[in-house]
LUMROTI-963944 format. One record per residue (C-alpha): y, z, x; residue in one letter; residue number from 1. Coordinates in Angstrom, 1 decimal, decimal comma. Layout:
# LUMROTI-963944
       yy       zz       xx   residuo   num
        Y        Z        X         A   NUM
...
This chain:
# LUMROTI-963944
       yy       zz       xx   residuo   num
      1,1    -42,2    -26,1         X     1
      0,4    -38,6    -25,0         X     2
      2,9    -36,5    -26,8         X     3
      4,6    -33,1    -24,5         X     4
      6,3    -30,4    -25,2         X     5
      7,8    -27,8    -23,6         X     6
      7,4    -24,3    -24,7         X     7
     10,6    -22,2    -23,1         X     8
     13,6    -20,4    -24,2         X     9
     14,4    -17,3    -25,5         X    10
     11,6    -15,9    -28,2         X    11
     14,1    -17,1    -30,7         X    12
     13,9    -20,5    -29,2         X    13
     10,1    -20,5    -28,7         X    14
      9,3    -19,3    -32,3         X    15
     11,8    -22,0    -33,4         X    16
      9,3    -25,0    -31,3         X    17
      5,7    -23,3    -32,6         X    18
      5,3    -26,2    -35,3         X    19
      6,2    -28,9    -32,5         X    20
      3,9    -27,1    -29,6         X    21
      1,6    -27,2    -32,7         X    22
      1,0    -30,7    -32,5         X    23
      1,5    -31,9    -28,8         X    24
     -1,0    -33,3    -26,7         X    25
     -0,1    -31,4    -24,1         X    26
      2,1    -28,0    -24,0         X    27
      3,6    -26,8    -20,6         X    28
      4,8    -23,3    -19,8         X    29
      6,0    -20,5    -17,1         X    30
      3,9    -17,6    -16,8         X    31
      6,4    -15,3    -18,1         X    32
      5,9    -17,4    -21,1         X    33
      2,3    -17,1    -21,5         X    34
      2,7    -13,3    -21,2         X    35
      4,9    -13,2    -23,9         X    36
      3,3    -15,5    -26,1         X    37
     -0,1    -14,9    -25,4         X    38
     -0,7    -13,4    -28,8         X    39
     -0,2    -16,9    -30,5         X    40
     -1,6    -18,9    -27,5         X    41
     -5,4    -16,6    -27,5         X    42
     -5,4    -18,0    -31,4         X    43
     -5,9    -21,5    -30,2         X    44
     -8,5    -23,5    -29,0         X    45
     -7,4    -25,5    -25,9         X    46
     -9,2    -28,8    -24,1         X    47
     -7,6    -28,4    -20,7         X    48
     -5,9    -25,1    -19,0         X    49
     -4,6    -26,0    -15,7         X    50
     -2,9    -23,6    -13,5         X    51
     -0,2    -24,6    -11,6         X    52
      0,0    -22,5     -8,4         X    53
     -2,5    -20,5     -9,8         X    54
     -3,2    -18,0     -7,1         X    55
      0,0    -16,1     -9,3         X    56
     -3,2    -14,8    -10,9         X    57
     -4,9    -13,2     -8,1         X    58
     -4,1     -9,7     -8,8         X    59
     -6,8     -8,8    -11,5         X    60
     -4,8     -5,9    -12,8         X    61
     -1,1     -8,0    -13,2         X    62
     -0,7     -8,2    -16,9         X    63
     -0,2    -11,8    -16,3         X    64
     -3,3    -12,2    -15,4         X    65
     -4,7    -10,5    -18,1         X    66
     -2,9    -13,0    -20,6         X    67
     -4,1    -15,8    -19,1         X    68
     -8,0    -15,0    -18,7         X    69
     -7,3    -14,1    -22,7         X    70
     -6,6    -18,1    -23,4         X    71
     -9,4    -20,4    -25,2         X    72
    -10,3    -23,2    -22,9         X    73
    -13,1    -25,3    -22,6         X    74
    -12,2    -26,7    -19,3         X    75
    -10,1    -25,0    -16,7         X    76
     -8,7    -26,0    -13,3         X    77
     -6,3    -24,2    -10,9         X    78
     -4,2    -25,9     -8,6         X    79
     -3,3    -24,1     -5,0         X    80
     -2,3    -24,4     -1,4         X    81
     -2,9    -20,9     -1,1         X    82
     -6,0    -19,6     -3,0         X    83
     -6,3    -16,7     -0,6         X    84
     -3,2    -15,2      0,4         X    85
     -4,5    -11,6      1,5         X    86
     -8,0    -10,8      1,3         X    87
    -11,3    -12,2     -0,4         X    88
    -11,2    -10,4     -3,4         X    89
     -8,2    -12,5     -5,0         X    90
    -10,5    -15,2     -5,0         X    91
    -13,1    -13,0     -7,6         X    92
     -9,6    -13,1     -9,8         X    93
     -9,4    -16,9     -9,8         X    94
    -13,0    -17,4     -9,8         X    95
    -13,0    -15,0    -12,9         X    96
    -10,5    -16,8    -15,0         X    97
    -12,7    -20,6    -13,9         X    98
    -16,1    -19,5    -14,0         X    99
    -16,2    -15,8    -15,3         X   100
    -19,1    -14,2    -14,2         X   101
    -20,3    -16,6    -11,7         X   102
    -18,9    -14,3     -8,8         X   103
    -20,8    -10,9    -10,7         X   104
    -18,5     -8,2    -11,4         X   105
    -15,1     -6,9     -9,1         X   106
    -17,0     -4,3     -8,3         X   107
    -20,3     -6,2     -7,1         X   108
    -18,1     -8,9     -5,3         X   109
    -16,4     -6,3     -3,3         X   110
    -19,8     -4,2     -2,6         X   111
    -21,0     -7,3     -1,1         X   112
    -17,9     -9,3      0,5         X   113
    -15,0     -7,4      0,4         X   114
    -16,3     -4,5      2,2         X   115
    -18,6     -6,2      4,4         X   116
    -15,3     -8,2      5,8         X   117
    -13,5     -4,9      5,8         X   118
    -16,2     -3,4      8,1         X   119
    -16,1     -6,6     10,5         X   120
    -12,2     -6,3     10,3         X   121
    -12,1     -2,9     12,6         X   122
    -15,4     -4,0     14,4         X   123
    -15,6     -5,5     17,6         X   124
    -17,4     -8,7     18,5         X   125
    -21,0     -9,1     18,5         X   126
    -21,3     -5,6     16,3         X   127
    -23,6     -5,4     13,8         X   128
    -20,6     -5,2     11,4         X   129
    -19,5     -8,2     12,5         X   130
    -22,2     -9,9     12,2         X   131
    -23,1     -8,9      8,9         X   132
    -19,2     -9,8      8,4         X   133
    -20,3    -13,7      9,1         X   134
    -22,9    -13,5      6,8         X   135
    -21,1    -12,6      3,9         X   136
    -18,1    -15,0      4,9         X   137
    -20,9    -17,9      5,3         X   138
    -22,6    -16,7      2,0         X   139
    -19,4    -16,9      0,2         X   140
    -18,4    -19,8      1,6         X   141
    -21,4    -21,8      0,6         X   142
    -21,2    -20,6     -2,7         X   143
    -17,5    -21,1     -3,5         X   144
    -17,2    -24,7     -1,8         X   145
    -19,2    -26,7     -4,4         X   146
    -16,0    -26,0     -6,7         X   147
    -13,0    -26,1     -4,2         X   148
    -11,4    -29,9     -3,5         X   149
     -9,3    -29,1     -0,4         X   150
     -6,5    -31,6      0,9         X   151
     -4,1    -31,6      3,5         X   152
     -1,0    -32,5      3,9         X   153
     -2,6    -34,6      7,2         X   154
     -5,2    -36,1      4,8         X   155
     -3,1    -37,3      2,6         X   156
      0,5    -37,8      3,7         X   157
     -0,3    -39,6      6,6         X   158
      3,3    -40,6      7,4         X   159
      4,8    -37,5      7,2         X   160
      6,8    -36,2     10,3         X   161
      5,5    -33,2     12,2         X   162
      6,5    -29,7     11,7         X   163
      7,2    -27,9     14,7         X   164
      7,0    -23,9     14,6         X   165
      8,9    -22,0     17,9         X   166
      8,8    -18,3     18,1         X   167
     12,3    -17,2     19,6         X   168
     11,7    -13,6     21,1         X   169
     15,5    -11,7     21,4         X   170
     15,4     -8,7     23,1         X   171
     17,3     -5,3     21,2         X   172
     20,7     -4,6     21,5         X   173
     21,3     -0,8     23,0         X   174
     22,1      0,6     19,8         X   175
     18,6     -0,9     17,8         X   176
     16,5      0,7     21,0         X   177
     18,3      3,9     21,0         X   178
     17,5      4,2     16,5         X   179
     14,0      3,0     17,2         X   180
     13,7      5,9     20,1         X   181
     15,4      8,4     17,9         X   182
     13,1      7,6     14,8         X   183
      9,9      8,6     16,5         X   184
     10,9     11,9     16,7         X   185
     11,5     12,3     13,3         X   186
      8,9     14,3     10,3         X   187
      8,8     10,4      8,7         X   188
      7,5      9,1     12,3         X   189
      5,1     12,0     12,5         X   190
      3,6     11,7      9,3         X   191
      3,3      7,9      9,3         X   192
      1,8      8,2     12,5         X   193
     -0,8     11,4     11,5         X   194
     -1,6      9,0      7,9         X   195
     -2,5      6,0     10,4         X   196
     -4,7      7,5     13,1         X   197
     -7,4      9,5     10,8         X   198
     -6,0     13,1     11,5         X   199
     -5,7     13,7      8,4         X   200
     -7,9     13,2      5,2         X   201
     -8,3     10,5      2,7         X   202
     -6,8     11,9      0,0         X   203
     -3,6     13,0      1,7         X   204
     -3,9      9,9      3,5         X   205
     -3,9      8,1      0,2         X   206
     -0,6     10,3     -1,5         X   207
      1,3      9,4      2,0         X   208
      0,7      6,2      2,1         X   209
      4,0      5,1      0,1         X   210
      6,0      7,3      3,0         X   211
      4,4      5,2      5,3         X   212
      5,6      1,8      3,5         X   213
      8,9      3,3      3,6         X   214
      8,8      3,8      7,3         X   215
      7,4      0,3      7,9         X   216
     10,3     -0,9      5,5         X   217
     12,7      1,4      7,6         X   218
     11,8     -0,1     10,7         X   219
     11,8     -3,8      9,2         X   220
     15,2     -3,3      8,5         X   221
     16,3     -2,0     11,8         X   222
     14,9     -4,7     13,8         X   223
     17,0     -7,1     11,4         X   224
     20,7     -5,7     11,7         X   225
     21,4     -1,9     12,7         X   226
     24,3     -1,8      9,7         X   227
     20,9     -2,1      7,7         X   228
     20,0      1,3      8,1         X   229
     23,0      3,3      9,5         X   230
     24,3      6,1      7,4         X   231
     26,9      8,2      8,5         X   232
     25,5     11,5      6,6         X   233
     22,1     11,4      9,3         X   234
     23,0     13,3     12,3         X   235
     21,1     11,2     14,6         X   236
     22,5      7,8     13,6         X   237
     26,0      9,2     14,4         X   238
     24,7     10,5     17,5         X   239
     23,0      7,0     18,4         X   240
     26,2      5,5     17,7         X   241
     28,1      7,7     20,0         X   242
     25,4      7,4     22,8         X   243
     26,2      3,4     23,2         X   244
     29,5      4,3     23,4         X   245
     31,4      3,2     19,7         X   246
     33,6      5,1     17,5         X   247
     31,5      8,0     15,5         X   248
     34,2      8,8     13,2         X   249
     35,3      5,2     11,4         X   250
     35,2      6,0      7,9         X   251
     32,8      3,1      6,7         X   252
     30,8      1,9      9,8         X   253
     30,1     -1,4      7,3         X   254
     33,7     -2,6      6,8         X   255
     35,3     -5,7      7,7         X   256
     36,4     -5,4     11,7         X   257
     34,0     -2,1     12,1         X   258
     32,8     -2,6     15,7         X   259
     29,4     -2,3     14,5         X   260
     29,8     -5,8     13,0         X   261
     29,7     -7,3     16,3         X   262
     26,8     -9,8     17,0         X   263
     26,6     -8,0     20,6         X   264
     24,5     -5,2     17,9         X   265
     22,5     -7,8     16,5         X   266
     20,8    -10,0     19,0         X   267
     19,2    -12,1     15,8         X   268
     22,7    -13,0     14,4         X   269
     23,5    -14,2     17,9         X   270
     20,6    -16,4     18,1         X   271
     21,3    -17,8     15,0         X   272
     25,0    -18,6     16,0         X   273
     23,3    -20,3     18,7         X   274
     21,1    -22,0     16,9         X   275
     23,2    -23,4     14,6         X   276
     25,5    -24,2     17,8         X   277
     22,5    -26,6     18,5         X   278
     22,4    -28,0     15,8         X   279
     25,9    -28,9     15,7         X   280
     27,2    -27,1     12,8         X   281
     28,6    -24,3     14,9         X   282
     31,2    -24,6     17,4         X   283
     30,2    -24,1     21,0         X   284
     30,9    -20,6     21,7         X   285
     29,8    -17,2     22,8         X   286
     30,8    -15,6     19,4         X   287
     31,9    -17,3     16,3         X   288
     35,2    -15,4     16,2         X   289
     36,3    -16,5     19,5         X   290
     36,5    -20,2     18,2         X   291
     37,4    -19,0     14,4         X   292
     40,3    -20,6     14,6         X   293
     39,3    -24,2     16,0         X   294
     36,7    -24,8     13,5         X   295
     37,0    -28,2     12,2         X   296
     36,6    -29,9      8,7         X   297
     33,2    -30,1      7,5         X   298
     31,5    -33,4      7,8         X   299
     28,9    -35,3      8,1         X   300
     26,5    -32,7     10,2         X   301
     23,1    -34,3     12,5         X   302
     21,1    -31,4     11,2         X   303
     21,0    -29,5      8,0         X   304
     19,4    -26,0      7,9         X   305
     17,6    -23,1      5,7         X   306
     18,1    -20,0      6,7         X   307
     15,4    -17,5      5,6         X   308
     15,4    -13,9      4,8         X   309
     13,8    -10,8      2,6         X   310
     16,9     -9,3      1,6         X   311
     20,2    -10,3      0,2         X   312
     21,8     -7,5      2,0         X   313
     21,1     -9,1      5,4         X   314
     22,6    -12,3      3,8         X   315
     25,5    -10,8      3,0         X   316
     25,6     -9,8      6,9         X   317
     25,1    -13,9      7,9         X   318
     27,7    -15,0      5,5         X   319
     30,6    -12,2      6,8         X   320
     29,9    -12,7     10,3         X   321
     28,5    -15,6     10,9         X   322
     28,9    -18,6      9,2         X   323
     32,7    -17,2      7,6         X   324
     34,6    -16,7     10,8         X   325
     33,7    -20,3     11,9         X   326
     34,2    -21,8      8,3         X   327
     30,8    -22,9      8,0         X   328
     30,3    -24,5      4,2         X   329
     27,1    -23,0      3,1         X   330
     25,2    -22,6     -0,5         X   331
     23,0    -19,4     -1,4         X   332
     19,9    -19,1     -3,7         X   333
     18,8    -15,6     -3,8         X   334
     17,6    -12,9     -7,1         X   335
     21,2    -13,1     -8,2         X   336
     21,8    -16,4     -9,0         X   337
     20,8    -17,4    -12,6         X   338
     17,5    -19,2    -13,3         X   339
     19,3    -21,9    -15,5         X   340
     22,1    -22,6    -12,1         X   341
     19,2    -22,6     -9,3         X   342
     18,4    -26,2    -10,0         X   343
     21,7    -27,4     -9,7         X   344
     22,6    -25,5     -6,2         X   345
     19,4    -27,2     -4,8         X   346
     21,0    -30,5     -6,0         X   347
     23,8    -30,0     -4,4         X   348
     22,0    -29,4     -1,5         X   349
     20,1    -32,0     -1,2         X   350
     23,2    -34,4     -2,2         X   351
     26,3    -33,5     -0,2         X   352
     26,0    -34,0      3,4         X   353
     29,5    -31,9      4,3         X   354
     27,2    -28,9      3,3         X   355
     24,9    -27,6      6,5         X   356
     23,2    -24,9      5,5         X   357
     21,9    -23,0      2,7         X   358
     21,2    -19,2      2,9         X   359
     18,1    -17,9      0,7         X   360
     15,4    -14,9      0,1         X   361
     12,1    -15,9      0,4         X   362
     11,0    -14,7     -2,7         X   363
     13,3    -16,7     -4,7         X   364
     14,0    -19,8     -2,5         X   365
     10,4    -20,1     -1,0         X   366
      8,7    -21,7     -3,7         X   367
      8,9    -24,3     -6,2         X   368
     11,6    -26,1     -4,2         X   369
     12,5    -29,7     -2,5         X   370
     14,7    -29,3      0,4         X   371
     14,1    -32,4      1,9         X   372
     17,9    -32,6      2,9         X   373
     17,1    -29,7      5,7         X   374
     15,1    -30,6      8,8         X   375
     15,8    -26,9     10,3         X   376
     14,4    -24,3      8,6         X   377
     15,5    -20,2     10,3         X   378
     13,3    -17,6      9,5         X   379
     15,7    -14,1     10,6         X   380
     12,9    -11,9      8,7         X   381
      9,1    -12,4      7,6         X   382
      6,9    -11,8      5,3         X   383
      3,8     -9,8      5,1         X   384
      2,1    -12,3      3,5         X   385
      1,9    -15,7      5,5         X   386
      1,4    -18,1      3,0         X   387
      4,8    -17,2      1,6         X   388
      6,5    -17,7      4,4         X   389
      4,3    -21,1      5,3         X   390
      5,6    -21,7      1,6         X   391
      9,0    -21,5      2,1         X   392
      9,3    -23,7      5,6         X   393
      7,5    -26,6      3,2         X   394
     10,2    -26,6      1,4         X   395
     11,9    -28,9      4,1         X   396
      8,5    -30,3      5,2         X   397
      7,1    -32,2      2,2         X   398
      7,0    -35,8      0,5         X   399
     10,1    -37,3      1,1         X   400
     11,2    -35,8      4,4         X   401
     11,9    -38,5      6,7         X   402
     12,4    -36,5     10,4         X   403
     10,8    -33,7     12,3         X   404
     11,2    -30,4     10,9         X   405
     11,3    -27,5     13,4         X   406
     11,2    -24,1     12,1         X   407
     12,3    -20,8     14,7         X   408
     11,1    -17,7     13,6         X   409
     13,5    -15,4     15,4         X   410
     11,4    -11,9     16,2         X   411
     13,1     -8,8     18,4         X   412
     10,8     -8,1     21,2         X   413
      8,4     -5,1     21,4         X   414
      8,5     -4,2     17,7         X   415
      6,9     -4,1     14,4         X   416
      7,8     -7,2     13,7         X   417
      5,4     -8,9     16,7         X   418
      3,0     -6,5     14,2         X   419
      3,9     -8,4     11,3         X   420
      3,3    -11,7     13,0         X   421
     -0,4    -10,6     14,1         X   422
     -1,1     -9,8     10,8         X   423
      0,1    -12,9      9,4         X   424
     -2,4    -14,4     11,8         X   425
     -5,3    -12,2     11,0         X   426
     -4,8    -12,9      7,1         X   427
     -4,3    -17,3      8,0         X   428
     -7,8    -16,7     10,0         X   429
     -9,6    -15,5      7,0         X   430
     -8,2    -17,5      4,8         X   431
     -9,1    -20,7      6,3         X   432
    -12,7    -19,5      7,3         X   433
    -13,5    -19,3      3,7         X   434
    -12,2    -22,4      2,4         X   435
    -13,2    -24,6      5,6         X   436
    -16,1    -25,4      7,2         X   437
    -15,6    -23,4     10,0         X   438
    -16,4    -20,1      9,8         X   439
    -17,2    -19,2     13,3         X   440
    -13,8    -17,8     13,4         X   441
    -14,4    -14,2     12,2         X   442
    -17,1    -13,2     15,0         X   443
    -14,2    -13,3     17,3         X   444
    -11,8    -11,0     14,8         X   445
    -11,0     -7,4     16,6         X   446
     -8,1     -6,4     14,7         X   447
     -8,5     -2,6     15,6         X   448
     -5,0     -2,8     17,6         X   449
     -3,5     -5,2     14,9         X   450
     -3,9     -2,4     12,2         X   451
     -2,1      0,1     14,0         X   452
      1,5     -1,2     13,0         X   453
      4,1      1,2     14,8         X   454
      1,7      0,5     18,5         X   455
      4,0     -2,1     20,6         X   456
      1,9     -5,1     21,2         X   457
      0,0     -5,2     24,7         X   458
      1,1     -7,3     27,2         X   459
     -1,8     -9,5     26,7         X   460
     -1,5    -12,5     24,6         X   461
      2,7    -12,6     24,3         X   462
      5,4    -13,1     25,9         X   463
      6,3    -11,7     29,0         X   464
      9,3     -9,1     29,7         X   465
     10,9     -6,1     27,8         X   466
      9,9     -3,0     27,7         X   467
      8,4     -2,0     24,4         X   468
     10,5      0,5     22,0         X   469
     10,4      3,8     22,8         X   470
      9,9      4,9     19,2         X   471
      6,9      2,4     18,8         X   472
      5,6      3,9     22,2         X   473
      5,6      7,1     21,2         X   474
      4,3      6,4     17,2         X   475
      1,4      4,3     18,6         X   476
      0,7      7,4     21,0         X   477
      0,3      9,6     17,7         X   478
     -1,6      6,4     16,4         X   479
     -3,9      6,7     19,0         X   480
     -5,3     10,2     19,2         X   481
     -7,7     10,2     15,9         X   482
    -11,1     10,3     17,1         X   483
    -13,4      7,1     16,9         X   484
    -15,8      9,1     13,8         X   485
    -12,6      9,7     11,7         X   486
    -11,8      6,6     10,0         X   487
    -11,9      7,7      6,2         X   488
     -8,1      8,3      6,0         X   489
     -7,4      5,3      8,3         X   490
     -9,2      3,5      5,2         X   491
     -7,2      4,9      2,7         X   492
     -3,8      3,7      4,3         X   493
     -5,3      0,3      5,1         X   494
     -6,5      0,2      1,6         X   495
     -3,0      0,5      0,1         X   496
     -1,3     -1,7      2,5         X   497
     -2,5     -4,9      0,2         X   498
      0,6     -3,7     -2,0         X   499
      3,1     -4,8      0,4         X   500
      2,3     -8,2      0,1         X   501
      3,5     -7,5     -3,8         X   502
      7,1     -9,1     -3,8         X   503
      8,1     -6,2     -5,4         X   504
      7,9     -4,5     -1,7         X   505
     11,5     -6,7     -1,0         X   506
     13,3     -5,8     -3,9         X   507
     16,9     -5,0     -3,2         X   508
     16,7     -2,2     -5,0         X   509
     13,1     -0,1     -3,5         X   510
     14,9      3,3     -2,6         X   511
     14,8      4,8      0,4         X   512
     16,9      7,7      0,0         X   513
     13,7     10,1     -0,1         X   514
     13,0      8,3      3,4         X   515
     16,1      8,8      4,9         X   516
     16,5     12,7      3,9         X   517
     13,4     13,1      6,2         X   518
     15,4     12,1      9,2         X   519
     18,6     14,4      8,7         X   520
């Protein structure tokens, strides 16, 4: 009989089960443990190391990583769905910790990978750097596949239902267009704009580019809810306000009955009222408000639903004005709940029928989970990275699920966050050229407008209607004017941008009061 244990706890509790984890067969642990243990772990020889959504180790330079490359194994194995999330070069950190040295050094991989794809990535088709791209993305390819065992969920769970992914475009309320026209004329647009098109050079590039995160993050969180952004103390925002014709001088523009908390200001809250309206959880109404106060009982609901965002702010906003009014019975799994009490939400979840939805954060609900219960799963924001957010709808569409899953991804037209979604399209594309056989996909890559992420998309290839943003009009003009030759600041910026796929870049608490001084 194999004997387990399970190292966990506080270092108290862990120093208490040494002498059992002594003797097991076989010893299972977070990450977080393995960091803080590794001292004691590196002193032991180990059969077997298997890592368990192992592309957590991708970053070469995350202490976590660090601690687990330091552990004594004679055979290792990493389990993923997502070995690349971003870009080649987080698969020389897994390849380092299975076969170290087999890929040559970090700085040899990327000399002949990394930026070989990079050059492809701004090159047009048929180029010779896009060529030479498909060379090295054939060459690692070949050399990687020998050790990668690749199923999917078609392969092997051949009776589970289909997952159905809808776009819903909303167009932006008067107030989000007049913020996103006003921004463009502020220092923070100018300078975002000047770091992105190669006006200036690569090391002031490089020192601007966490203004120009800042900005991205500043426009992420307009396109999401206006009361996201607003501050009373910036000139323009109470001159916005006053231009679509609401009250300038309410004390808090946040509070409970503020006009500003109308869905009319946040044409994403309204198609998720209707949404839910579809799905039979939400009375049948323009507004939630209107039919507050014939809500009935909760019961036994035809579709149950995850609802999907970065910040727990803009969850705040869904429970207060959405699901509250209507006396929706909802659960929430976000940063603040306890570790230990997570589990037993999800339970509850998945149990009780009378409860339709469940609100959550990406970065906490989006992994790990079975939400089988759901068959809806609401995306109102979205992730740099795709694989987190391809993550988190699977947590409704996996074993056990016995209907359809359909998944809306609700995106306001003609603004950064069609950006986002290119990206997330670019990043899928290389990730599956170099862990499938097909790799003919990257001599069609021209991602030259994708990079430029305040330019409103063109009209080719989306949806038709609206008028892009003013403010993205006139940052992608600025975007626009560095000369063809001048790319080594463009790099710079690029460069740096792998950090927002860090989930560090949601945190409820990144700052942006430096930002928002720039606009007063």
């Amino acid at each position: 009989m194999i004997c387990n244990a399970q190292h966990e706890g506080s270092p108290a509790a862990r120093q208490a089960l040494l002498k059992s984890a002594a003797t097991a067969d076989v010893l299972v642990m977070s990450y977080e443990t393995v960091r803080a243990d590794i001292e004691w772990i590196a002193q032991r020889q180990w059969l077997y190391c298997v890592l368990d959504e192992g592309h957590i180790i991708r970053n070469p330079k995350a202490k976590v990583t660090q601690a687990v490359k330091r552990i004594n194994a004679q055979h290792r194995l990493i389990l993923s769905g997502t070995p690349i999330q971003n870009n080649v070069l987080e698969l020389w950190a897994l390849f380092d910790f299975l076969m170290p040295g087999f890929l040559g050094t970090h700085a040899a991989f990327n000399a002949r990978y990394g930026k070989a794809l990079a050059a492809a990535k701004g090159s047009r088709t048929g180029s010779p750097e896009a060529q030479a791209g498909l060379l090295a993305m054939e060459s690692l390819h070949k050399q990687v596949m020998p050790f990668v065992l690749r199923r999917t969920k078609d392969q092997v769970l051949k009776d589970l239902p289909p997952k159905i992914i809808q776009d819903v475009y909303v167009e932006p309320s008067a107030l989000q267009r007049q913020l996103y026209e006003d921004f463009s004329s502020t220092s923070a647009s100018r300078q975002a704009a000047s770091a992105v098109s190669g006006d200036i050079s690569a090391e002031s590039a490089a020192s601007k580019a966490p203004h120009v995160f800042q900005a991205l993050q500043y426009l992420r969180k307009l396109c999401s809810h206006p009361l996201l952004v607003l501050d009373a103390s910036v000139p323009q925002h109470a001159a916005a306000v006053a231009k679509v014709g609401l009250p300038q001088g309410a004390p808090n523009w946040a509070c409970k009955g503020s006009p500003l908390r109308a869905l009319q200001h946040a044409p994403k809250l309204q198609a998720l009222a209707q949404l839910l309206q579809e799905c039979g959880i939400m009375p049948d109404a323009s507004t939630p408000e209107v039919k507050a106060e014939e809500a009935d009982a909760p019961g036994d609901y035809g579709h149950r639903v995850l609802i999907f965002a970065q910040l727990k702010s803009y969850l705040d906003i869904v429970e207060s004005d959405v699901l509250t009014p209507v006396g929706v019975s909802y659960l929430r799994l976000d940063g603040s709940v306890e570790a230990s009490a997570r589990f037993s939400i999800v339970q509850r979840f998945n149990a009780d029928p009378s409860i339709p939805v469940l609100l959550l954060t990406t970065h906490v609900g989006g992994l790990g989970l079975n939400l089988t219960a759901a068959d809806t799963v609401i995306f109102l924001e979205h992730d740099w990275n795709p694989m987190k957010d391809l993550q988190a709808m699977d947590r409704a569409h996996r074993l056990g699920q016995k209907r359809a899953v359909n998944v809306y991804r609700l995106l306001t037209r003609g603004t950064l966050e069609e950006r986002i979604l290119g990206l997330q399209r670019f990043k899928l594309d290389v990730a599956n050229a170099v862990v499938n056989t097909d790799n003919a996909s990257l001599a069609s890559m021209d991602t030259s407008q994708i990079l430029d992420l305040f330019q409103p998309p063109s009209e080719a290839g989306r949806q038709p209607a609206a008028t892009p943003m003013p403010g993205a009009a006139a940052a992608s003009a600025a975007a626009g004017a560095g000369k063809a030759g001048d790319k080594a600041s463009l790099k710079a910026v690029l460069d740096s941008i792998g950090e927002l796929w860090d989930e560090q870049q949601y945190a409820e608490d990144l700052s942006l009061d430096a930002f928002m001084s720039t606009l007063k």
